[in-house]
N, C-alpha and C positions, 0 to 999 in steps of 0.2 A: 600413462599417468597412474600414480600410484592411490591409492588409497587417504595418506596419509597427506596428498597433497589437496589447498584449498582451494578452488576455480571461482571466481563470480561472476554469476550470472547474469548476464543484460540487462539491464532497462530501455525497451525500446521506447519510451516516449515518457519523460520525466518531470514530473511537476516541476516548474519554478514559483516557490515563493514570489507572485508577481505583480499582486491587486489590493489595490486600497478599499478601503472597509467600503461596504455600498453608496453607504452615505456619505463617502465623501464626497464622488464624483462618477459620472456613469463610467461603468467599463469598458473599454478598447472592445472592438470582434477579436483580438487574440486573448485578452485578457478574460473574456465570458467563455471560450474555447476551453482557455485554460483550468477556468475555476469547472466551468461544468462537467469537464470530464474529470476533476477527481471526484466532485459531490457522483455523477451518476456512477461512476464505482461503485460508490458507497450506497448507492441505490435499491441494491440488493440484499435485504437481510440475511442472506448466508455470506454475502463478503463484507458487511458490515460488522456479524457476528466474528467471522475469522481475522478482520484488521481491530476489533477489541479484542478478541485472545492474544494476538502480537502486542500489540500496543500496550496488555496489561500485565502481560508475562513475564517472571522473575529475570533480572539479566538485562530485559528491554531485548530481548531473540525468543524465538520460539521455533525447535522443530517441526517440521511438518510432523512428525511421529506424534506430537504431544496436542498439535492442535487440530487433527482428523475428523473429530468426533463431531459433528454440526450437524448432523440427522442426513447426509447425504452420502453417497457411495466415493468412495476415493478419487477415480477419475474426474467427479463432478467440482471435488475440492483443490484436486489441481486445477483445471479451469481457471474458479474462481480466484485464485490466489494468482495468478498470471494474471488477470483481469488487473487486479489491484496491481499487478508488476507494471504490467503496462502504462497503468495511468498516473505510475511515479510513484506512487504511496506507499508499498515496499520494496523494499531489497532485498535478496536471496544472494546466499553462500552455498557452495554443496560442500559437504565435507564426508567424507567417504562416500558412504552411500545415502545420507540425510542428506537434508535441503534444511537451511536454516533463515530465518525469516527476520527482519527488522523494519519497523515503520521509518520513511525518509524522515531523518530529526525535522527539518523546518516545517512538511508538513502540517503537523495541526497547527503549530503556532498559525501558519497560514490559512489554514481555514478558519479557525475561530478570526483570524483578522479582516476574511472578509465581510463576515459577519458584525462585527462587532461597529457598534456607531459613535 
């Protein structure tokens, strides 16, 4: 594979925009499943801090190069940024040698919607 070509990386377990606001009505066991694992993602104020660098970053993407800097050591920032992969909330690109990052679009709409009454 060359360089110049673009690979995307997995999501192995993907949000679905899937739950009605609280108040409508209680949630399903898959539907709290769902909603819980992307809140406790977000659980963490170093992957809550690096899903607002994405989410606020010019473009709507953000290199891993440009969003490193969270008070934590590199391997710690991959972790956490796989964490958030995992639990659907971003997407990653590699492009040469970067990793490029996007929040899953429905996403917040879907959080703020489970919140919302």
């Amino acid at each position: 594979m060359s360089n110049s070509e673009v690979v995307e990386l997995p999501v192995l377990r993907p949000a679905v925009p899937c739950c009605p606001p609280l108040t409508q009505r209680p949630l399903t066991v898959l539907e709290a499943e769902l909603t819980a694992a992307m809140f406790k993602a977000l659980g963490d104020p170093v992957r809550l801090r690096l899903f607002s660098l994405v989410a606020s970053h010019d473009g709507g993407e953000a290199c891993v190069c440009d969003i490193s800097d969270v008070g934590v050591s590199q391997p710690t920032v991959s972790h956490h940024l796989k964490k958030l992969r995992e639990a659907g909330l971003l997407t990653s690109e590699r492009r040469g040698t970067w990793v490029y990052y996007r929040v899953v679009p429905a996403v917040l709409a879907a959080m703020a919607g489970v919140l919302t009454a």
